[in-house]
One Martini backbone bead per residue (centre of mass of N, CA, C, O) as a GRO file, in nm:
protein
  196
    1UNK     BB    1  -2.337   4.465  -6.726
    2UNK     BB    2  -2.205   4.726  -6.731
    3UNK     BB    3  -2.265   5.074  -6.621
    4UNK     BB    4  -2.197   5.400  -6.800
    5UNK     BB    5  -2.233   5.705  -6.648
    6UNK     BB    6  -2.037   5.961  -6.697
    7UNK     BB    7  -2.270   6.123  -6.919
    8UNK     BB    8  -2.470   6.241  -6.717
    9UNK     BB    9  -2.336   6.577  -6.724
   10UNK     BB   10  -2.439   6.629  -6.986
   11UNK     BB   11  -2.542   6.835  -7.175
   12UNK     BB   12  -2.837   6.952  -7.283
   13UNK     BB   13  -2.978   6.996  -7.538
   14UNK     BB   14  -3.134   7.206  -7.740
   15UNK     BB   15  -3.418   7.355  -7.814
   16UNK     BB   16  -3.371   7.326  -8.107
   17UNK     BB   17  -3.370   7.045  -8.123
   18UNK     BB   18  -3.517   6.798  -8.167
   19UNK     BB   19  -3.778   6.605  -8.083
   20UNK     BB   20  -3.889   6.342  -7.970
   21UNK     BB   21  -4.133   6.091  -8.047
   22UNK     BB   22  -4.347   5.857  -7.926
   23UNK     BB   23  -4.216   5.675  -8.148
   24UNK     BB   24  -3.892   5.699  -8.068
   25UNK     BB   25  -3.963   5.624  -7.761
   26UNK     BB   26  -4.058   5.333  -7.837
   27UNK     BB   27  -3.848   5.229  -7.976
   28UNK     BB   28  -3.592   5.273  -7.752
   29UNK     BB   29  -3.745   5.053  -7.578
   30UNK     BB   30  -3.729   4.836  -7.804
   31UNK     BB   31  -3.411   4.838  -7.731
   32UNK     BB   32  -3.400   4.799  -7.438
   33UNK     BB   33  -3.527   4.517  -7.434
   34UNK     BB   34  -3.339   4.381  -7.626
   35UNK     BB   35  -3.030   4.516  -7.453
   36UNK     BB   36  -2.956   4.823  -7.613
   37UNK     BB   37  -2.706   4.998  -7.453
   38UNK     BB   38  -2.732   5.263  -7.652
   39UNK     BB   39  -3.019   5.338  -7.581
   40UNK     BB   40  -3.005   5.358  -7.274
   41UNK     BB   41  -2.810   5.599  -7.307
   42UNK     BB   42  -2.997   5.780  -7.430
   43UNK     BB   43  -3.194   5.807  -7.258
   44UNK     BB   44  -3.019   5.871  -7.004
   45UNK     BB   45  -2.920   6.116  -7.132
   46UNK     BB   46  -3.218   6.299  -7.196
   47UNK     BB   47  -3.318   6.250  -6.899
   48UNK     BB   48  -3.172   6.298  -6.661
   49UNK     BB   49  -3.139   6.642  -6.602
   50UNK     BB   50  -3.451   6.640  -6.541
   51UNK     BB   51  -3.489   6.463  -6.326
   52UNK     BB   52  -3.325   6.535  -6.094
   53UNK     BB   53  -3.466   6.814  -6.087
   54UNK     BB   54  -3.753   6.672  -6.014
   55UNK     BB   55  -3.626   6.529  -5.742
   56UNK     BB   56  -3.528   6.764  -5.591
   57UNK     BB   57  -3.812   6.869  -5.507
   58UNK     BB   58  -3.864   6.657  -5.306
   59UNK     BB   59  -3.579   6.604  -5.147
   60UNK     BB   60  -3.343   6.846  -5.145
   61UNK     BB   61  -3.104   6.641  -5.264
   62UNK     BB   62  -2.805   6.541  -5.422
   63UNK     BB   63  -2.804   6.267  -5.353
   64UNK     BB   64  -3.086   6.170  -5.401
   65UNK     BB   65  -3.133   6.273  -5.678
   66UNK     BB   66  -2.948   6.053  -5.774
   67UNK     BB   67  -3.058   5.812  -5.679
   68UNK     BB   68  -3.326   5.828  -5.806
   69UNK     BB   69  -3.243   5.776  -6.063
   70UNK     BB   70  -3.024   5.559  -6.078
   71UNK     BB   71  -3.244   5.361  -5.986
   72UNK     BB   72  -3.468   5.362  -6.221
   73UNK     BB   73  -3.224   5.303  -6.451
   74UNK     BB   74  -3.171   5.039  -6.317
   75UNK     BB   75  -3.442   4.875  -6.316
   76UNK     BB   76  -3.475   4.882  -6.591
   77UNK     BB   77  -3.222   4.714  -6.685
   78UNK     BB   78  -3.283   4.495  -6.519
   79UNK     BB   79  -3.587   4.456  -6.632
   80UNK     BB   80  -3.619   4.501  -6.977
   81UNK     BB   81  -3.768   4.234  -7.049
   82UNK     BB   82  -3.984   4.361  -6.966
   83UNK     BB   83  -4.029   4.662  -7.030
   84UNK     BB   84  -4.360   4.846  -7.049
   85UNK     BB   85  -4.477   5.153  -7.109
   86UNK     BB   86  -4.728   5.338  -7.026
   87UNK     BB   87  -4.731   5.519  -7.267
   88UNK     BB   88  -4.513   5.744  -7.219
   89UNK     BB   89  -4.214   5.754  -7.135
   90UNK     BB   90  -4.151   6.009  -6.980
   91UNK     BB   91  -4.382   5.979  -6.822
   92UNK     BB   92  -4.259   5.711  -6.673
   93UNK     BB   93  -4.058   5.846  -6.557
   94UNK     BB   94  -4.140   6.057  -6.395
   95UNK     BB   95  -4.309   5.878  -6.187
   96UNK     BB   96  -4.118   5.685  -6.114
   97UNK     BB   97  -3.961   5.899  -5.968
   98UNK     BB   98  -4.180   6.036  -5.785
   99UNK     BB   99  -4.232   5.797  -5.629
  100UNK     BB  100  -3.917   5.720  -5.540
  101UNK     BB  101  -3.925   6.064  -5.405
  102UNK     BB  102  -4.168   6.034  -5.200
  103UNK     BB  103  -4.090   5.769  -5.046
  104UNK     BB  104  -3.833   5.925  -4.939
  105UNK     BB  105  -3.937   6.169  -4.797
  106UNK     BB  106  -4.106   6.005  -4.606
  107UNK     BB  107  -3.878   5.841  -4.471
  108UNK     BB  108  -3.778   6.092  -4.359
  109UNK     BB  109  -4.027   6.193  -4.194
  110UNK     BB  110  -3.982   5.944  -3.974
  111UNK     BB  111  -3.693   5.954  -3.897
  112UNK     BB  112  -3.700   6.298  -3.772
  113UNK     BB  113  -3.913   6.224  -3.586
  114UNK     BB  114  -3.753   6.000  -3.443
  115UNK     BB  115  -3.492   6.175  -3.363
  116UNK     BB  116  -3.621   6.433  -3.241
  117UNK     BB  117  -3.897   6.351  -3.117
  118UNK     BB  118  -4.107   6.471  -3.332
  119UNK     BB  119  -4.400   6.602  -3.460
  120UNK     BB  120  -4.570   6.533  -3.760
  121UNK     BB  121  -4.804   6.612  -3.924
  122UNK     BB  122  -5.072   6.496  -4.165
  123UNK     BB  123  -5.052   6.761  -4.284
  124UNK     BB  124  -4.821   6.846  -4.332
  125UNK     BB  125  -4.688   6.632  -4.515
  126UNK     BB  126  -4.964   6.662  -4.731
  127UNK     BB  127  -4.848   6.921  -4.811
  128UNK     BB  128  -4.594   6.887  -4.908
  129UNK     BB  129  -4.692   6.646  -5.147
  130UNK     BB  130  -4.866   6.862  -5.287
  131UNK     BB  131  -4.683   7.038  -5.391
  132UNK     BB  132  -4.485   6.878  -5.543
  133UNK     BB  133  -4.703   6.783  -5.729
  134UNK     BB  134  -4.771   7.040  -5.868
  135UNK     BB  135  -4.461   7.061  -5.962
  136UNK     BB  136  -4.485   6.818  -6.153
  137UNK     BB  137  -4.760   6.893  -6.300
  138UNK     BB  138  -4.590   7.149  -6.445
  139UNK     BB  139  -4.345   6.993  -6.574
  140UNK     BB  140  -4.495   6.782  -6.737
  141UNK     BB  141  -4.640   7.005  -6.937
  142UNK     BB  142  -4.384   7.134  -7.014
  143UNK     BB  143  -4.260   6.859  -7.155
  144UNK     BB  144  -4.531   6.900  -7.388
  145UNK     BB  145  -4.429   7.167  -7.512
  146UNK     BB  146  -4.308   7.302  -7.715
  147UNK     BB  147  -3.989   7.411  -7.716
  148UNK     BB  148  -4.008   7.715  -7.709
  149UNK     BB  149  -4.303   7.735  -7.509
  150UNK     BB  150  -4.109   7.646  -7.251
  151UNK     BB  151  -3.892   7.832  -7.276
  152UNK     BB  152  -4.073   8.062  -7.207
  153UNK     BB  153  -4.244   7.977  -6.967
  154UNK     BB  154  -3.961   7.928  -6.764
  155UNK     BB  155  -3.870   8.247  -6.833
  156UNK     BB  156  -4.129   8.373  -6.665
  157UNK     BB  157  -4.193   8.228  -6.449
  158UNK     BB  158  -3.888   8.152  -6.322
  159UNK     BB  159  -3.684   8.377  -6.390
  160UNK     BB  160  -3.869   8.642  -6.413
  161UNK     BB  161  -3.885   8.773  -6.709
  162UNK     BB  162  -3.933   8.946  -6.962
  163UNK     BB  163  -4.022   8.996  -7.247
  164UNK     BB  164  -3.770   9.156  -7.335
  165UNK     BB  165  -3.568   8.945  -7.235
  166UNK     BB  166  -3.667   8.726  -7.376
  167UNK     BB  167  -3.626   8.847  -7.672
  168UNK     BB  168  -3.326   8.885  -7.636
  169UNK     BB  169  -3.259   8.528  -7.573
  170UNK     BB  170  -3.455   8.454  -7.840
  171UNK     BB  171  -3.474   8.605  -8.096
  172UNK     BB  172  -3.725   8.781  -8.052
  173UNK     BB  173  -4.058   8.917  -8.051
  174UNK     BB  174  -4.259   9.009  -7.804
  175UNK     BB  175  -4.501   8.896  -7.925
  176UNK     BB  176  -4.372   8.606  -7.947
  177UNK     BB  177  -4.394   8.566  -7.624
  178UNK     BB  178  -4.690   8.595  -7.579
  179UNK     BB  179  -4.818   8.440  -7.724
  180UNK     BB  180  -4.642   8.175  -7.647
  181UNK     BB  181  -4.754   8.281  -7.289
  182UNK     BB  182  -5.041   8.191  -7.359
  183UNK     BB  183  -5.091   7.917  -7.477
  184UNK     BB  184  -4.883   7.772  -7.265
  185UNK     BB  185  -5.100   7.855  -7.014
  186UNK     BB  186  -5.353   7.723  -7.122
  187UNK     BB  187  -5.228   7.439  -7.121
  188UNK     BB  188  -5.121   7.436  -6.819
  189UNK     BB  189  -5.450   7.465  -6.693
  190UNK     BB  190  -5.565   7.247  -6.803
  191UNK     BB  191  -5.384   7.014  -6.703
  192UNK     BB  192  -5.437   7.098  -6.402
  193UNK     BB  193  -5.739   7.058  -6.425
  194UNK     BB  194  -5.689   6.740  -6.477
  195UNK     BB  195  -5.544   6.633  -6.233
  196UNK     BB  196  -5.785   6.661  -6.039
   0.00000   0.00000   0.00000
């Protein structure tokens, strides 16, 4: 059965819109496991553009980034009738990601030393994938906290917008953007330091 992607670049859900629960995500899976190719498009669509952006992240390139996403979802469809993610599925889909990202990064980075015939120490690598593992634990809690403490946490974090600009583009008021990245921060920090 051939699988339509054209849906990839389908602009995201709004952070209003309710966000699945891991019993919605764990249906899905039981649908995508049974062959049920609506399920895997949803699936597909839910999480495409969060992917990509964080294998973008591995990669620096959107070819490569696209293929590492499109990689991960057709091994999904191929293997389906195993497919029993432990866990939480996004988390499964993240790690996924990560996993094929980290791959392609190192064997990037043994071909460039072989093509220029540079030595890349085995410091500089493990410092760029600790970077990267990093901002990958950073995404991972962030898709974790509520939609609004999200979307606070990474438009002060990431757009680097102040209280005010934040509380004028969520209509909300200052000391709720504080409240909201005051709370998002302290479980970012915990899941952090639990990462270690």
């Amino acid at each position: 059965m051939a699988i339509d992607l054209r849906f990839a670049h389908q602009p995201l859900p709004s952070w209003d819109d309710d966000l699945r629960t891991d019993a919605d995500e764990r249906a899905l899976a039981d649908r995508v496991r049974a062959g049920d190719m609506d399920a895997f498009e949803a699936l597909y669509r839910r999480y495409w553009e969060r992917l990509y952006g964080f294998a973008f992240r591995y990669v620096r390139s959107k070819e490569d980034a696209e293929e590492i996403v499109q990689e991960v979802f057709f091994r999904i469809w191929r293997g389906r009738e195993h497919w029993v993610p432990a866990g939480a599925v996004r988390n499964y889909l993240y790690l996924a990601v990560r996993n094929s990202a980290r791959d392609r990064a190192e064997r990037a980075a043994v071909a460039r030393r072989w093509r220029l015939g540079q030595r890349e120490t085995a410091v500089e690598i493990q410092s760029t994938l600790e970077t990267a593992d990093l901002v990958a634990a950073v995404e991972r809690a962030l898709a974790e906290l509520p939609a609004k403490r999200a979307e606070v946490c990474k438009l002060r974090l990431v757009a680097e917008l102040s209280y005010a600009q934040i509380a004028q583009r969520l209509r909300i008021c200052e000391k709720t953007v504080e409240t909201q990245l005051a709370r998002g921060l302290k479980f970012l920090r915990e899941r952090l330091h639990d990462a270690r």
